[in-house]
ROKOL-564238 format. One record per residue: residue number from 1; x, y, z of N, C-alpha, C, CB in turn. Coordinates in steps of 0.2 Angstrom, whole numbers. Atoms other than C-alpha are relative to their C-alpha. Glycine has a CB too. Example, Ala and Ser with C-alpha at 12.3 -4.5 7.8 and 13.67 -1.06 7.14 Angstrom:
# ROKOL-564238
+-----+-------+-------+-------+-------+-------+-------+-------+-------+-------+-------+-------+-------+
|  nr |   npx |   npy |   npz |  capx |  capy |  capz |   cpx |   cpy |   cpz |  cbpx |  cbpy |  cbpz |
+-----+-------+-------+-------+-------+-------+-------+-------+-------+-------+-------+-------+-------+
|   1 |     4 |    -6 |     0 |    62 |   -22 |    39 |     4 |     6 |     0 |    -5 |     0 |     6 |
|   2 |    -4 |    -6 |    -1 |    68 |    -5 |    36 |    -4 |     5 |     3 |     2 |     2 |    -7 |
+-----+-------+-------+-------+-------+-------+-------+-------+-------+-------+-------+-------+-------+
***
This chain:
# ROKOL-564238
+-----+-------+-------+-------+-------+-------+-------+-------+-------+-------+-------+-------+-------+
|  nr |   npx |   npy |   npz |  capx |  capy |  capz |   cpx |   cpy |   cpz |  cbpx |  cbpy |  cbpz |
+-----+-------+-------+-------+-------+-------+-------+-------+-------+-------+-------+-------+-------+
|   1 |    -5 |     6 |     0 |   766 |   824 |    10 |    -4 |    -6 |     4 |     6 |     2 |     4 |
|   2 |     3 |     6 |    -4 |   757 |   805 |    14 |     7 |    -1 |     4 |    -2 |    -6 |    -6 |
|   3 |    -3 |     5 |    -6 |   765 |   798 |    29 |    -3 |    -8 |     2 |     0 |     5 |     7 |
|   4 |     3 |     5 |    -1 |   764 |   779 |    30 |     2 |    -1 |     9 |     2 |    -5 |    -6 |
|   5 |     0 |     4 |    -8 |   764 |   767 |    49 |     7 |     1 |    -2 |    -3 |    -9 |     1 |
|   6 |    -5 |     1 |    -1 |   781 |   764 |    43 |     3 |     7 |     0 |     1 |    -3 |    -4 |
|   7 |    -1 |    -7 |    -1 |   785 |   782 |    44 |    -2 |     2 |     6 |    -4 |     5 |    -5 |
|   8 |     1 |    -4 |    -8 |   780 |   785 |    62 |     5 |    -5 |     4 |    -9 |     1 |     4 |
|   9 |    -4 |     5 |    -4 |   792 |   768 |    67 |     8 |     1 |    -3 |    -2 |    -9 |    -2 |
|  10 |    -7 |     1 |     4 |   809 |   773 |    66 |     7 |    -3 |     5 |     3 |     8 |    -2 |
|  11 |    -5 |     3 |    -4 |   827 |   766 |    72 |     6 |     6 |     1 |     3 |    -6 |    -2 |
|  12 |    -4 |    -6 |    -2 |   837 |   778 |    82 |     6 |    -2 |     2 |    -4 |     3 |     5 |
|  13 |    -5 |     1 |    -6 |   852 |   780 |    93 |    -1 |     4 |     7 |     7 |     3 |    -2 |
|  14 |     0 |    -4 |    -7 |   846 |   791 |   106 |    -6 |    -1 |     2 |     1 |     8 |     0 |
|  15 |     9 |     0 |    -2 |   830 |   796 |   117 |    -3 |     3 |    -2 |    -2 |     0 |     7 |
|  16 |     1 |    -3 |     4 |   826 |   807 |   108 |     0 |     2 |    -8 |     1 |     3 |     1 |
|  17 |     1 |    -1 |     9 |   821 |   807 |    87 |     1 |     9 |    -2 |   -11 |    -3 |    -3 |
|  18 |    -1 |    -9 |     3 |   820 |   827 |    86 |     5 |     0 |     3 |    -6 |     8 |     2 |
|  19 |    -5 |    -3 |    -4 |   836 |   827 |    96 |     6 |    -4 |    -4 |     0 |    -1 |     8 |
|  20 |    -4 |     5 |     3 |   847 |   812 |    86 |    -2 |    -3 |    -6 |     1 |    -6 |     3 |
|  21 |     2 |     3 |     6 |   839 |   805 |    73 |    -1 |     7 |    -8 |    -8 |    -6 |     3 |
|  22 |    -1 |    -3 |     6 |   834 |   822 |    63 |     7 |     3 |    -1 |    -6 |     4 |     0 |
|  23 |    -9 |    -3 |     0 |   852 |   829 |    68 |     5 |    -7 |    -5 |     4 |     1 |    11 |
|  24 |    -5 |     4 |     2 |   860 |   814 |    61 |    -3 |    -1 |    -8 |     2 |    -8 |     6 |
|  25 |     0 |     1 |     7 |   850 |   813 |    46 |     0 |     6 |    -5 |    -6 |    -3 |    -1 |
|  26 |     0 |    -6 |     2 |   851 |   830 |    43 |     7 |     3 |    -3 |    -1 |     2 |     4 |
|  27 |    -7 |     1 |    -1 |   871 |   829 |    47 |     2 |    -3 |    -8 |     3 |    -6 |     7 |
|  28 |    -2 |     5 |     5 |   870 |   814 |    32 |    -2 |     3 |    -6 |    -3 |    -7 |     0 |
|  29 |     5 |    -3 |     8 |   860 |   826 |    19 |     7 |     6 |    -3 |   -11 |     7 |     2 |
|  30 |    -4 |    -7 |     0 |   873 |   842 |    22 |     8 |    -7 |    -4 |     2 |     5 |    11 |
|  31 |    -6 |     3 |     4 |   888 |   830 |    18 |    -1 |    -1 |    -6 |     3 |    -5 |     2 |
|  32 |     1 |     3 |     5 |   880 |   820 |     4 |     0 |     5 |    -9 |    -8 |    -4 |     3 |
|  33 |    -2 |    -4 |     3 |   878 |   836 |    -4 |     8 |     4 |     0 |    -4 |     4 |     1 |
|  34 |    -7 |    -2 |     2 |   897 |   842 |    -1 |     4 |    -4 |    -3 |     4 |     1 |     3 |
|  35 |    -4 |     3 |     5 |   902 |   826 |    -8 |    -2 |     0 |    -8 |     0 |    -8 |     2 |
|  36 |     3 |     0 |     8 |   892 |   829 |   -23 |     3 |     6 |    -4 |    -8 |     2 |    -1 |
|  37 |    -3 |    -9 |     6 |   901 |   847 |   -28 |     7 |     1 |     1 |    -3 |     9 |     3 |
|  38 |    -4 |    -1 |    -1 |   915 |   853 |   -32 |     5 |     2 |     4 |     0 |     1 |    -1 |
|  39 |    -3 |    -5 |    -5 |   922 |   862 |   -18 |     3 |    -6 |     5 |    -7 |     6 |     4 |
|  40 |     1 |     4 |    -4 |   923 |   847 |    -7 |     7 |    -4 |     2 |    -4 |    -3 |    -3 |
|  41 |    -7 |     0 |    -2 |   942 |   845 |    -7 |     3 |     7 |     3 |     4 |    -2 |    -7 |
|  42 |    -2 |    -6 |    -3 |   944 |   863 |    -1 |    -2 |    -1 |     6 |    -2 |     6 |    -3 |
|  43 |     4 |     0 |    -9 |   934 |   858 |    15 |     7 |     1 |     5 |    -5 |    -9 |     4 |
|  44 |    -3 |     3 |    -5 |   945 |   862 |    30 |    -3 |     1 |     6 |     6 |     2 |    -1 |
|  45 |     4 |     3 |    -4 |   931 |   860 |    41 |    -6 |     4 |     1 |     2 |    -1 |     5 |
|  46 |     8 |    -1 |     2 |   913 |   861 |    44 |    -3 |     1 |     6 |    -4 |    -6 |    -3 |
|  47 |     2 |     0 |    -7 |   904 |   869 |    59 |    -7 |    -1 |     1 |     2 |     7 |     2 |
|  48 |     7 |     2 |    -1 |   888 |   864 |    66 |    -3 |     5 |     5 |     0 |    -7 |     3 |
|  49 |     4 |    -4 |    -6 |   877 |   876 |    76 |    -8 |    -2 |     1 |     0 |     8 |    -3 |
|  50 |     7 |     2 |    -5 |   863 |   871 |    87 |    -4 |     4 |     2 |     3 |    -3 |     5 |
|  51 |     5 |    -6 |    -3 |   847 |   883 |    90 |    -5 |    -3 |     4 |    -4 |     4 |    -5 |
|  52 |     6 |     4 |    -5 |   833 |   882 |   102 |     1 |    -6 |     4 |    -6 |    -3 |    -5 |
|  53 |    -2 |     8 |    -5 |   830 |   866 |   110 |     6 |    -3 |    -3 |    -6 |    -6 |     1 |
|  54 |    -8 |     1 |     3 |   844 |   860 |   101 |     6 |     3 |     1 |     2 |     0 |    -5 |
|  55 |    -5 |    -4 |    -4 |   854 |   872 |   107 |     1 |    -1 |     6 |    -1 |     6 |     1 |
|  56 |     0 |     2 |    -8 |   849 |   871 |   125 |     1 |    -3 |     4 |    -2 |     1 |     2 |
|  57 |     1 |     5 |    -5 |   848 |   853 |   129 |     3 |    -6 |    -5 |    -7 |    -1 |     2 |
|  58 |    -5 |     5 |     8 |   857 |   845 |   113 |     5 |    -2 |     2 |     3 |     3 |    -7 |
|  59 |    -3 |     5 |    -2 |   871 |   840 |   122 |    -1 |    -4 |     5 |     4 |     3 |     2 |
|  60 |     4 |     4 |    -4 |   862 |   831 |   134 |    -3 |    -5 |    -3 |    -4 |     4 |     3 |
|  61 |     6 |     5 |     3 |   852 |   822 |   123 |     2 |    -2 |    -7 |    -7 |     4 |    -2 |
|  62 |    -4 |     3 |     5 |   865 |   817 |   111 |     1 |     2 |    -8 |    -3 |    -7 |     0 |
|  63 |     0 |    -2 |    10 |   863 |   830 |    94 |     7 |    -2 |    -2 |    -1 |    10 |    -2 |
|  64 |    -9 |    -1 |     1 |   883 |   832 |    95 |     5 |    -6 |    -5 |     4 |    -1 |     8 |
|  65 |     0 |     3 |     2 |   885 |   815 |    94 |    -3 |    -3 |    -6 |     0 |    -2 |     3 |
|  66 |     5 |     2 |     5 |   873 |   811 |    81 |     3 |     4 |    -5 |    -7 |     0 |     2 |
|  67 |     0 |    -3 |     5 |   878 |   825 |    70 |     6 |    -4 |    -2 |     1 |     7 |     1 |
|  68 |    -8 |     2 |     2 |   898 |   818 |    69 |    -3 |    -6 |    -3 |     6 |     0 |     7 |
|  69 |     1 |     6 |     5 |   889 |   801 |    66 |    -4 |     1 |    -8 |    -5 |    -7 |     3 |
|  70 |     2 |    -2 |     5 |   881 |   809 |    54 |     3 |     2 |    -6 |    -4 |     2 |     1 |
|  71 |    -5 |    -6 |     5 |   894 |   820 |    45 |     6 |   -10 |    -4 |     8 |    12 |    10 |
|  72 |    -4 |     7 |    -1 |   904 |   801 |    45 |    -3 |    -4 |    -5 |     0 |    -3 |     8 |
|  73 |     5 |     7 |     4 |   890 |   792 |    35 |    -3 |    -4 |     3 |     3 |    -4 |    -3 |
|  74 |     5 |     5 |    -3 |   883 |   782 |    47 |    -5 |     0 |     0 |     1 |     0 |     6 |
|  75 |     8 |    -1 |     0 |   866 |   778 |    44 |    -4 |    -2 |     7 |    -2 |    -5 |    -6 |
|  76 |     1 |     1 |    -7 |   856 |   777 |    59 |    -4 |    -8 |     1 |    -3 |     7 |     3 |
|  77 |     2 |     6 |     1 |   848 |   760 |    53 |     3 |    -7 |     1 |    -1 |     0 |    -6 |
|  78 |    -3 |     8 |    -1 |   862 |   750 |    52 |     6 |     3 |     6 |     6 |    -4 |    -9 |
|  79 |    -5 |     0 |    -2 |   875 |   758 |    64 |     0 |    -5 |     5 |     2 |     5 |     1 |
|  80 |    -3 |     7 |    -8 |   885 |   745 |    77 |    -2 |     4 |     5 |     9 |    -2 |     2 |
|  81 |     0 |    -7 |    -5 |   879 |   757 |    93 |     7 |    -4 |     5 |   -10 |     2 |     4 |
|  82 |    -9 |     1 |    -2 |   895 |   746 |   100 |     3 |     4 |     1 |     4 |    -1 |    -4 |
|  83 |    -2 |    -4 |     5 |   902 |   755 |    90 |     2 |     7 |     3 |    -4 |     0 |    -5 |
|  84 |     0 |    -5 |     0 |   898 |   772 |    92 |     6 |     6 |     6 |    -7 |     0 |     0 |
|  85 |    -7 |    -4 |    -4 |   911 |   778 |   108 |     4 |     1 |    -3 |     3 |    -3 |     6 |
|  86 |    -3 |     0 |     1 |   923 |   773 |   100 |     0 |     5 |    -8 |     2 |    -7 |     1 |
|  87 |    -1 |    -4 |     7 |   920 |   780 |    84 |    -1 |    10 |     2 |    -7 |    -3 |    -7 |
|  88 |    -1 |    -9 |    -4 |   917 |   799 |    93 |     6 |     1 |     3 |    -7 |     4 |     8 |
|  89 |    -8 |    -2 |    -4 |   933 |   796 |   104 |     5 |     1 |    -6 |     4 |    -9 |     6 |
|  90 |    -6 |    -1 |     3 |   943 |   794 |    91 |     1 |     4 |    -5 |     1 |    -5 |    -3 |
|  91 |     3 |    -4 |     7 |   935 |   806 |    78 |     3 |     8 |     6 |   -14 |    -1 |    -2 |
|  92 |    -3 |    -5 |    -5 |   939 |   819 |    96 |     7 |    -3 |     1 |    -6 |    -1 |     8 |
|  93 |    -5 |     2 |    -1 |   956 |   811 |   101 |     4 |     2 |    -7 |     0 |    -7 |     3 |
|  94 |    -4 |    -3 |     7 |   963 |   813 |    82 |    -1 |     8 |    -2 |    -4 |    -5 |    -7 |
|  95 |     2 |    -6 |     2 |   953 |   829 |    80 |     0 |     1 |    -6 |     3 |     6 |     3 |
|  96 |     0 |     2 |    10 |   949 |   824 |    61 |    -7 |    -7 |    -2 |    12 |    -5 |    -3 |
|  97 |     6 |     5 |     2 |   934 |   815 |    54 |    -1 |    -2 |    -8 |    -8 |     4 |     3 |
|  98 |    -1 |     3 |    10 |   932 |   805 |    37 |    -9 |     3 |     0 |     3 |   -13 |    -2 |
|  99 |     9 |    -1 |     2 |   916 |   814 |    29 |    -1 |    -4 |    -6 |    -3 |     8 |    -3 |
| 100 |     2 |     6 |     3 |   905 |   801 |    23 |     6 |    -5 |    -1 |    -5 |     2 |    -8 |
| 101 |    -5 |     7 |     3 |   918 |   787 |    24 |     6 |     2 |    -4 |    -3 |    -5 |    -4 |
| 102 |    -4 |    -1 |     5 |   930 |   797 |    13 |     7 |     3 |    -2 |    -4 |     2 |    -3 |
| 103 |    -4 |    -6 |     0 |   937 |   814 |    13 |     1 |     1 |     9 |    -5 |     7 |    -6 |
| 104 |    -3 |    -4 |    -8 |   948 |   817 |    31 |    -3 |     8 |    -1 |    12 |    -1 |    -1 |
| 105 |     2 |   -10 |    -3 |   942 |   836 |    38 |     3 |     0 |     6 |    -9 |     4 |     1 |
| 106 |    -2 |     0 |    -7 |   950 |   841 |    53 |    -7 |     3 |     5 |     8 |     5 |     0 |
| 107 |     7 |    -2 |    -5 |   936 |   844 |    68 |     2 |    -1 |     7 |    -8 |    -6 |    -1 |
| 108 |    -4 |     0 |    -7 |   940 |   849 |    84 |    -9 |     3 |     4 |    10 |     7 |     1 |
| 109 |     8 |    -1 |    -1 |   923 |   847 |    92 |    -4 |     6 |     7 |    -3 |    -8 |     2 |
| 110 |    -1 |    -8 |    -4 |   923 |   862 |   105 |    -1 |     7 |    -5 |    10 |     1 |     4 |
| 111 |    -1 |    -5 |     3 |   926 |   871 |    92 |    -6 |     2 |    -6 |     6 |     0 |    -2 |
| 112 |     5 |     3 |     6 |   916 |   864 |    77 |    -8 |    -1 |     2 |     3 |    -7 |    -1 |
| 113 |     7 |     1 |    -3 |   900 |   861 |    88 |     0 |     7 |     4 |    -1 |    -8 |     4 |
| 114 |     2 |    -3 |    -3 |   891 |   876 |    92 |    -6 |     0 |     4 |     2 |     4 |    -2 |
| 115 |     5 |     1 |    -5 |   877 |   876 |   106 |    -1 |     6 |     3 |     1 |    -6 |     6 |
| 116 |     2 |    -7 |     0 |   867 |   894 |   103 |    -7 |    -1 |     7 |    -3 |     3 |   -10 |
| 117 |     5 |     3 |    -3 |   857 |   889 |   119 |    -7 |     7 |     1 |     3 |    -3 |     8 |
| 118 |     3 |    -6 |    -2 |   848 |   909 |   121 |    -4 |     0 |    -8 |     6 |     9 |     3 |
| 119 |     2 |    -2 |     8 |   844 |   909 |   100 |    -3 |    -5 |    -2 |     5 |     3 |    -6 |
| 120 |     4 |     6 |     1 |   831 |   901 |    91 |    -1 |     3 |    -9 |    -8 |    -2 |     5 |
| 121 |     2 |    -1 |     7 |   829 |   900 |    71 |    -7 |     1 |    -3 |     3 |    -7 |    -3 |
| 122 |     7 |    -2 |     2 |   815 |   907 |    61 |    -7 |    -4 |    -2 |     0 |     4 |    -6 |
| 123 |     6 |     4 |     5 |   804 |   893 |    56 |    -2 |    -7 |     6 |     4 |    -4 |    -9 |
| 124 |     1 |     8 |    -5 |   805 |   879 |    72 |     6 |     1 |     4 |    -1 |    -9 |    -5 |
| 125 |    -4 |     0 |    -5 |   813 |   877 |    88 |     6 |    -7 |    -1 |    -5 |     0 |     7 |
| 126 |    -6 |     5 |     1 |   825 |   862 |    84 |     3 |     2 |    -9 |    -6 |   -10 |     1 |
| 127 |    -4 |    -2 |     7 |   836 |   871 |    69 |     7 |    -1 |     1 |    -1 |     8 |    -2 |
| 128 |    -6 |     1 |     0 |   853 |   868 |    64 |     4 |     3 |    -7 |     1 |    -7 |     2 |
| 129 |    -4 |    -3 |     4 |   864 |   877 |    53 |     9 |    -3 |     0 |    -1 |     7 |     2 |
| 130 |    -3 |     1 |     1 |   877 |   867 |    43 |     5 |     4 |    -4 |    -1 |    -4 |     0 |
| 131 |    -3 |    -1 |     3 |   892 |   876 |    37 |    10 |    -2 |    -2 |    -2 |     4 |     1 |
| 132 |    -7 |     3 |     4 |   908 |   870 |    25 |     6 |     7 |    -2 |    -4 |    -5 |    -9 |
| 133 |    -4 |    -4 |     3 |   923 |   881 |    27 |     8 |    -1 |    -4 |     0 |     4 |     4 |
| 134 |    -6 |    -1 |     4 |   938 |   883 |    17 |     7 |     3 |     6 |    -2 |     6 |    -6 |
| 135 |    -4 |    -2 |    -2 |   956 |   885 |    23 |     1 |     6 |     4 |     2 |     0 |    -3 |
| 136 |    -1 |    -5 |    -2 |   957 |   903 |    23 |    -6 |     4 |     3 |     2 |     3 |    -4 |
| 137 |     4 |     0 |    -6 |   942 |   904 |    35 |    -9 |     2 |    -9 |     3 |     9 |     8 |
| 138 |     5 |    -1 |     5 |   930 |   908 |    18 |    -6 |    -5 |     0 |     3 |    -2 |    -7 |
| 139 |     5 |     4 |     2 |   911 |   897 |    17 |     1 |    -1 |    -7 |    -7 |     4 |     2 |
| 140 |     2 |     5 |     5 |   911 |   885 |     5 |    -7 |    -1 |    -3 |     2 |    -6 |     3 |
| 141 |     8 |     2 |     1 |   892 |   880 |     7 |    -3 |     1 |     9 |     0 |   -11 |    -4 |
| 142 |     3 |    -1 |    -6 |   879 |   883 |    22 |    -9 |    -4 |    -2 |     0 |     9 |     2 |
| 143 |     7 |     1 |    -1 |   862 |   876 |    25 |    -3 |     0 |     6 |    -1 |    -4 |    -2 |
| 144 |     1 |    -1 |    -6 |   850 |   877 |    39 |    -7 |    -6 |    -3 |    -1 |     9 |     3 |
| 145 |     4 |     5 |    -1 |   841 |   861 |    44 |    -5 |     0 |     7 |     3 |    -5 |    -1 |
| 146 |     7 |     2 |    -5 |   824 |   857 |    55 |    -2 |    -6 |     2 |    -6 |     2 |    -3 |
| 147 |     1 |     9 |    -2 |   822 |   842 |    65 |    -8 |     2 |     2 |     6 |    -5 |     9 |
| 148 |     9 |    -2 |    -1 |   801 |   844 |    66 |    -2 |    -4 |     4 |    -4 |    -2 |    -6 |
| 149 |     4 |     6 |    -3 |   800 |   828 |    76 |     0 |    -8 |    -3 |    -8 |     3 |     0 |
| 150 |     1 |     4 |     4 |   798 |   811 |    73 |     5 |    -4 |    -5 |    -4 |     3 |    -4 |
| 151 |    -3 |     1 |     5 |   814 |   810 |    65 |     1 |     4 |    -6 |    -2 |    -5 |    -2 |
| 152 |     1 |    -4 |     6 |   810 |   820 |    50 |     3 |     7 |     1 |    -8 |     1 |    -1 |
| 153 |    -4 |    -4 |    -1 |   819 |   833 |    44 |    -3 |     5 |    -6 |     9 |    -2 |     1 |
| 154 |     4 |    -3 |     2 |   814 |   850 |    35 |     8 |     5 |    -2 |    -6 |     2 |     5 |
| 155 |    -6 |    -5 |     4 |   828 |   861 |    26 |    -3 |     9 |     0 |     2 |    -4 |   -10 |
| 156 |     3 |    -6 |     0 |   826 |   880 |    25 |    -4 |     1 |    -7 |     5 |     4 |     1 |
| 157 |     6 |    -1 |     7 |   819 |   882 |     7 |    -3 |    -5 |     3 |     3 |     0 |   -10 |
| 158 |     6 |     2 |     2 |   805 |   869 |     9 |    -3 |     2 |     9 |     2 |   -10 |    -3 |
| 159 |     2 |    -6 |    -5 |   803 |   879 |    28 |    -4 |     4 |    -3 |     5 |     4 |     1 |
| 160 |     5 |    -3 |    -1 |   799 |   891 |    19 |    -6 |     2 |    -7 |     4 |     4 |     2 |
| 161 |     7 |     2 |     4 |   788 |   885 |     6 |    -7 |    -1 |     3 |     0 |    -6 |    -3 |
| 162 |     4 |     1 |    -3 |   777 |   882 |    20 |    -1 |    -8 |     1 |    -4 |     4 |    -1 |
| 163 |     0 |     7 |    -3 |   781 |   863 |    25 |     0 |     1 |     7 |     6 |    -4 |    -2 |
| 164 |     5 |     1 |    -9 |   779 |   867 |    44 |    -5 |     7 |     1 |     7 |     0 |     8 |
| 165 |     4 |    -3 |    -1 |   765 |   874 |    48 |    -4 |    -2 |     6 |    -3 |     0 |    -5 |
| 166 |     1 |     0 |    -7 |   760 |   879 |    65 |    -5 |    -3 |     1 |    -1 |     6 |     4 |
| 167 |     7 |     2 |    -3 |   748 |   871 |    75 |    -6 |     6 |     4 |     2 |    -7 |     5 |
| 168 |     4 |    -6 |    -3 |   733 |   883 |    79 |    -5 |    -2 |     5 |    -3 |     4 |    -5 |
| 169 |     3 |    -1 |    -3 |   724 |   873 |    88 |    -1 |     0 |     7 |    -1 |    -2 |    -1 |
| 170 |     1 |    -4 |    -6 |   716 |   877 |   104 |    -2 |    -5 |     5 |    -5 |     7 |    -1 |
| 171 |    -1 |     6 |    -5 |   718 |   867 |   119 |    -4 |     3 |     7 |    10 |    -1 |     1 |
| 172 |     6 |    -1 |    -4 |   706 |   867 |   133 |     2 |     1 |     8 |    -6 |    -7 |    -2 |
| 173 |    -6 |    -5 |    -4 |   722 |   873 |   147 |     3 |     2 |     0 |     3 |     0 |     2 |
+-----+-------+-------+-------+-------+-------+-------+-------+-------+-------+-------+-------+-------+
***
């Protein structure tokens, strides 16, 4: 994959790009796909699980928030960061989020956000696993995303095609 200048300058909301920026663009890929399918009126809500360092320090370092702007549509280019309290207070106080701007889901974020801080996913330490369930507690859709760094995010099938690939080299401490 070419990566240009403009690819390593990104605009964030947090201090951390593998902590906000790949959770929130990751958050915007998982929805973009439920708004694309059928199922997407049966949502009655969508749980987010946090591994590894994203597990462990992701509330601290703003994944949570970033996910919900994310699951919301927010792009992280243009949002108002203003903005943004109010749009988590009220997304928490209502306990209901418009996905991508659209479709209401109810989200009660205690519940909806899990933070696996002892477990780590098979392919990289910053993973997240989105799932869309249904009413009667039934999965809808699931997928498992990789913030790599950088912003950049990595899905499980292109994981495991071998799009991350360890670094082997050998450091001189």
């Amino acid at each position: 994959m070419a990566i240009s200048v403009f690819d390593l300058f990104k605009i964030g909301i947090g201090p951390s790009s593998s902590h906000t920026l790949g959770p929130m663009k990751a958050a915007l890929a998982f929805a973009g796909q439920l708004m694309n399918s059928d199922g997407v009126s049966q949502i009655s809500s969508i749980r987010v699980e946090f591994f590894g360092s994203l597990g462990a320090t992701g509330r601290g370092h703003g994944s949570a928030k970033a996910v919900v702007l994310g699951l919301m549509g927010v792009q992280p280019e243009t949002v108002d960061v203003d903005q943004i309290p109010d749009m988590i207070g009220k997304a928490k106080a209502e306990q209901k989020l418009s996905l991508m701007g659209t479709v209401e889901i109810p989200f009660v974020d205690t519940q909806d956000l899990v933070f696996h801080q002892k477990e780590s996913l098979a392919y990289h330490s910053n993973g997240m696993r989105f799932t869309a369930i249904e009413e009667a507690g039934k999965e809808l859709s699931s997928k498992i995303y990789y913030s790599v760094g950088g912003g950049f995010v990595v899905d499980e099938d292109r994981a495991v095609e071998g799009m991350i690939i360890e670094d082997d080299t050998t450091l001189p401490y």
